[in-house]
C-alpha positions as CSV (number, residue, x, y, z in Angstrom):
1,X,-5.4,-17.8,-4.7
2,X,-8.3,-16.4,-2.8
3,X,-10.2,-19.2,-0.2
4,X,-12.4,-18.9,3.2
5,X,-11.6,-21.2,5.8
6,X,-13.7,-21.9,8.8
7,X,-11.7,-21.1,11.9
8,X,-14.2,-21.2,15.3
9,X,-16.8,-21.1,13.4
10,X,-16.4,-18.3,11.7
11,X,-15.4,-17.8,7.8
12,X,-12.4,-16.3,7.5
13,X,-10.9,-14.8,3.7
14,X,-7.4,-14.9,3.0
15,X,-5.0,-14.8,0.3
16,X,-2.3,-17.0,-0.5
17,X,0.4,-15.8,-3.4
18,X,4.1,-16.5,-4.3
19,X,6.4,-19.0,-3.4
20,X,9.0,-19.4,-0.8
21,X,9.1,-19.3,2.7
22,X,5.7,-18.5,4.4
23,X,5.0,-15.1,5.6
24,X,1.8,-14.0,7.2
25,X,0.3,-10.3,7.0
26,X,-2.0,-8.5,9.5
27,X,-3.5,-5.1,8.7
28,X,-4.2,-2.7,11.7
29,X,-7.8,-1.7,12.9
30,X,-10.3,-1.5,10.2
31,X,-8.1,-2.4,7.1
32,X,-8.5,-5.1,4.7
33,X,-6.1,-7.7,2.8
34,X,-5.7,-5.3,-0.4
35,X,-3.9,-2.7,2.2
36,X,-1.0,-5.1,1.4
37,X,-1.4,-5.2,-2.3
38,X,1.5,-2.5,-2.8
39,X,4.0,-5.5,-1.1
40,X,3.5,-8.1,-3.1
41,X,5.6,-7.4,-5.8
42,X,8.3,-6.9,-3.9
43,X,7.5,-10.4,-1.9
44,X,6.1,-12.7,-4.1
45,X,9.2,-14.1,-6.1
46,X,10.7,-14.9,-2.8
47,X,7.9,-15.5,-0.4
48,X,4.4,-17.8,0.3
49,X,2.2,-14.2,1.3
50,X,-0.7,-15.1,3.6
51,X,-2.9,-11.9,3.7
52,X,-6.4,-12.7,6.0
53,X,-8.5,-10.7,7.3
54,X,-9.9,-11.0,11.2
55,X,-13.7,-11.2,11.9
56,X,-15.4,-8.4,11.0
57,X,-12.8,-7.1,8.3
58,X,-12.7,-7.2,5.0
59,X,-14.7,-10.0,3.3
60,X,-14.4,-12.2,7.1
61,X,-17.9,-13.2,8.8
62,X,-18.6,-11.4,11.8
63,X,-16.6,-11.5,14.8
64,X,-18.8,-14.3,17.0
65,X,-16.3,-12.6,20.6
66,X,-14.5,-10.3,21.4
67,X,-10.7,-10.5,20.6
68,X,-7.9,-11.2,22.8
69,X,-4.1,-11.2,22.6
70,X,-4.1,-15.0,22.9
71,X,-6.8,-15.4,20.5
72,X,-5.4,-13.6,17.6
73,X,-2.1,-15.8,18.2
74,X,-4.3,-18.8,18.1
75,X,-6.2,-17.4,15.1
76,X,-2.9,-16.9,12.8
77,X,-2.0,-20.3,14.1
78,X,-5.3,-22.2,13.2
79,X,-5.8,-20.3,9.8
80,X,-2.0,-21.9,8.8
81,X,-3.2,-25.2,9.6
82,X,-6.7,-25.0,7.5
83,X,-4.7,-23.5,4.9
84,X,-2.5,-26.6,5.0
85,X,-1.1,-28.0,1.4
86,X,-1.7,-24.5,0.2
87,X,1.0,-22.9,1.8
88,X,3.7,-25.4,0.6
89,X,6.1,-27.5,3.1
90,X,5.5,-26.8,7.0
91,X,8.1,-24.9,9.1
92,X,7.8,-21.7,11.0
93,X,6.8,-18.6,9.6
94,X,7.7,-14.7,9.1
95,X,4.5,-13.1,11.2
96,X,3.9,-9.8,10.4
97,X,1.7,-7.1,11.7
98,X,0.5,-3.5,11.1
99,X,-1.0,-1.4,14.0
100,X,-3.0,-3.1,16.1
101,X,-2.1,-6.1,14.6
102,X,1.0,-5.7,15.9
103,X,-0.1,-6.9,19.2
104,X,-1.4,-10.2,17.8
105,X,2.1,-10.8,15.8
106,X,4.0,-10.5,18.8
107,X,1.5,-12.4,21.0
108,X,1.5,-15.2,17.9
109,X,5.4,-15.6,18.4
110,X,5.6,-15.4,22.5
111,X,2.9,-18.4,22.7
112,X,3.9,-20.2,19.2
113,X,7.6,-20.2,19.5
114,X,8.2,-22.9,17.3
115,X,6.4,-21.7,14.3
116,X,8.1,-18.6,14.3
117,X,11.1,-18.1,12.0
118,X,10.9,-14.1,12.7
119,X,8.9,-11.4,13.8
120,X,8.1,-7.8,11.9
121,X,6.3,-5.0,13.3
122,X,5.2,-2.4,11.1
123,X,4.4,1.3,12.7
124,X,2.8,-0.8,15.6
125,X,0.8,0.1,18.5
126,X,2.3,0.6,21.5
127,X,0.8,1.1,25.1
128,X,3.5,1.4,28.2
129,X,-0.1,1.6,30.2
130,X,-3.1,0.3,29.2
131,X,-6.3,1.1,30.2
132,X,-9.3,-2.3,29.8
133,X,-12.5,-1.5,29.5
134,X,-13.6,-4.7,30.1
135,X,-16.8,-4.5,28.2
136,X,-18.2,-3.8,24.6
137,X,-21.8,-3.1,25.2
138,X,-20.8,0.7,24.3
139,X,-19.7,-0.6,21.2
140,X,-21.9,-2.4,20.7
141,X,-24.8,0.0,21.2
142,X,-23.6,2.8,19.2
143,X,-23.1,0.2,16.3
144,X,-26.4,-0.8,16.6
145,X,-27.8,2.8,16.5
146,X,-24.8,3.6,13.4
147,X,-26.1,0.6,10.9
148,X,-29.7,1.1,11.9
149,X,-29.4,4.7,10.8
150,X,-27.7,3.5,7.5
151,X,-24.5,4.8,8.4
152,X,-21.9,2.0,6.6
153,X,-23.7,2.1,3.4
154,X,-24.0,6.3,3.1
155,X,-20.9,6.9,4.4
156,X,-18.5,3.9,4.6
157,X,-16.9,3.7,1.2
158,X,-16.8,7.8,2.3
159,X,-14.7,7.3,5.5
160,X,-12.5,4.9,3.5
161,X,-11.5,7.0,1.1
162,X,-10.9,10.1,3.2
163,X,-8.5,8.0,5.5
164,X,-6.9,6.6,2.4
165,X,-5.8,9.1,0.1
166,X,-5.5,8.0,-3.4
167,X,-6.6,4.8,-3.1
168,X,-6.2,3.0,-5.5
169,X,-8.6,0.1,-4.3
170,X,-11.3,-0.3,-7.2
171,X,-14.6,1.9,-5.8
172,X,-16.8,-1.4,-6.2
173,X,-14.8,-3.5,-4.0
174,X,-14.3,-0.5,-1.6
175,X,-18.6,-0.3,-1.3
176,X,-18.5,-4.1,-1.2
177,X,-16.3,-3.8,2.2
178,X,-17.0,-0.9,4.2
179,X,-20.4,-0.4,2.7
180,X,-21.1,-3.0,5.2
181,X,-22.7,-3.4,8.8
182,X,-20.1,-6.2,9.5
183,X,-17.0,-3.7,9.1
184,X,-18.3,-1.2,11.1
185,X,-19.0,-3.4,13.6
186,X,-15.7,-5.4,13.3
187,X,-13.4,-2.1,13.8
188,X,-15.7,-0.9,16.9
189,X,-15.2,-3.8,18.6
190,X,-11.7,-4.4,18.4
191,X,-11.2,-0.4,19.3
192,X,-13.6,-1.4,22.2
193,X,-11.1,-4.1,23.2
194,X,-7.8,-2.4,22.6
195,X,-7.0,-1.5,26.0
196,X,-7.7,-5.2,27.2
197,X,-5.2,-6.6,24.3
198,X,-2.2,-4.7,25.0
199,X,-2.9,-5.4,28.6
200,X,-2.7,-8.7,28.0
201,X,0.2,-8.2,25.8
202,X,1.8,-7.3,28.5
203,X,1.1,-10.2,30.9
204,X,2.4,-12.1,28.2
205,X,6.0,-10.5,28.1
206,X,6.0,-11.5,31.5
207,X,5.3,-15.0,31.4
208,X,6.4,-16.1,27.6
209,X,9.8,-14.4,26.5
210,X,10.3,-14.6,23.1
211,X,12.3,-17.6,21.5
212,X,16.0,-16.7,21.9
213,X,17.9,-15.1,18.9
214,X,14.4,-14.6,17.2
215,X,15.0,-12.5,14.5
216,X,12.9,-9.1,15.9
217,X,12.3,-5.8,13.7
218,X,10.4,-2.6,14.7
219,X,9.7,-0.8,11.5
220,X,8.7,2.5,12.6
221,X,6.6,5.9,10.9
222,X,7.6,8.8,13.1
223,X,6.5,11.1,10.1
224,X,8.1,13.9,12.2
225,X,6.4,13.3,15.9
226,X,9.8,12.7,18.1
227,X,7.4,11.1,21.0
228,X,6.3,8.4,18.2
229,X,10.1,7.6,17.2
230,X,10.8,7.9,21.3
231,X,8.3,4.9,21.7
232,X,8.8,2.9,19.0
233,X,12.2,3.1,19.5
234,X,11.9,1.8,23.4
235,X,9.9,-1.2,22.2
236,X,12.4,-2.3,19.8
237,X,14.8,-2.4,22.9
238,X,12.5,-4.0,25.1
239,X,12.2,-6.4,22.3
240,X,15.9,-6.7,21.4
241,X,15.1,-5.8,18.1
242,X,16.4,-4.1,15.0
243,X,14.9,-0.6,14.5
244,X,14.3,0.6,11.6
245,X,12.4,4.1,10.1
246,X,10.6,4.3,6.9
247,X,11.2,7.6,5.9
248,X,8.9,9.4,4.2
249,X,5.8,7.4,5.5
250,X,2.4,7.7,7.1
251,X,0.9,5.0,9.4
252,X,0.1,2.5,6.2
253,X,3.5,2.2,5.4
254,X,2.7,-0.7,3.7
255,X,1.2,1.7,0.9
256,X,4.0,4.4,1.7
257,X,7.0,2.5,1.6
258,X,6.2,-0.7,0.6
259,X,9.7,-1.3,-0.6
260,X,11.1,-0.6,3.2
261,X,8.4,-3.2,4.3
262,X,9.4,-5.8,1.7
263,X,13.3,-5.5,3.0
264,X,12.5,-5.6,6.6
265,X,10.9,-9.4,6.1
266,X,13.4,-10.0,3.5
267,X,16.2,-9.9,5.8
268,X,15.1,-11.0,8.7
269,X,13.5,-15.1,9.1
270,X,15.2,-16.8,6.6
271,X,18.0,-16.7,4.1
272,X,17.1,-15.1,0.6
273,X,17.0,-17.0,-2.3
């Protein structure tokens, strides 16, 4: 099932599939619902997928601010309340995130404790120091001059399919995303704004510790860089949480090793059926 639902304001796409338990799916910077395609096999017969994309991604309206930490928790909180009958019986959720998105996961389950049945964190982003910018008027600019120029429609669909290798994403619905001004000015802005999210990540450690025997996994790309495992490994500790390495995988391990995704929310959050 395919619906928009108005969240701030803004329309926001999502996709609802299976049955089961709910859990919710955020791509990293730039990506799109279909990323997650590969998973759903493996989920579906045992899960209620959620699959949304923020502002700015996907088929989502433009962003109308600039993301935070706490606004992205907020977000994945307000889009399971419009999606409401949808999603089946209420009760706290597996929240998942890719990337970037992994900052928003976390944040969703430090200031949503209750609705939070476990917490998965695919290849995420890390940052032991965080640099804010504080501002997005560079971003802004330079996506001003980009879609002026023409640049998403002569060489979005382009950029997607170089950083996705054998995508298998039909080409019309790969023009009808990234062919756009909205995506391009979507992913700038939350790369504007990265440094200020984990920042504020990391305020939020501080002041909201995560519900206690939350059920916590770090599933981790290393792809061969021992500094990547190093890090991912020390934020699974920090976390208290399982570690776990999809080997062989790039960064979308949800395309790579969608089965190693599918187990790491199977286990964890509730019992199987």
């Amino acid at each position: 099932m395919t619906v928009f639902v108005r969240i701030g304001g803004v329309a926001h796409h999502a996709a609802v599939d299976g049955s089961g338990p709910v859990c919710v799916l955020g791509a990293g910077l730039g990506l799109s619902w279909f990323d997650w395609d590969p998973v759903l096999p493996y989920l579906a017969p045992h899960r209620t997928v959620v699959r949304f994309d923020r502002p700015g991604h996907g088929l989502s309206a433009p962003a109308a601010a600039p993301p935070t930490a706490a606004g992205e928790a907020d977000r994945i909180a307000a889009l399971l309340d419009a999606l409401g009958d949808a999603l089946g019986p209420r009760g706290p959720v597996t929240v998942v995130g890719h990337s970037i998105a992994g900052f928003h996961a976390e944040a969703f389950a430090r200031l949503h404790p209750d609705r939070t049945a476990a917490l998965v964190l695919v290849d995420s982003s890390v940052e032991e120091h965080p640099r804010p910018s504080r501002t997005t008027a560079g971003s802004r600019a330079l996506a001003a001059v980009l879609c002026a120029a023409g640049v998403p429609a002569a060489l979005g669909p382009l950029v997607r399919r170089l950083t996705v290798r054998g995508d298998p994403t039909p080409p019309a619905l790969i023009r009808r995303v990234y062919g756009t001004s909205r995506v391009l000015r979507g992913a700038l802005l939350e790369n504007a704004r990265y440094g200020d999210v984990a920042a504020e990540l990391l305020a939020l450690r501080a002041r909201h510790p995560l519900p206690p025997g939350l059920p916590v996994t770090v599933l981790a790309a290393p792809d061969g860089s021992a500094r990547w495992e190093r890090r991912q490994r020390a934020l699974a500790r920090r976390l208290g949480a399982r570690y776990e390495a999809a080997e062989p995988s790039g960064h979308l391990v949800m395309r790579d090793r969608p089965d190693a995704v599918a187990r790491a929310i199977l286990r964890t959050g509730h019992v199987a059926e």
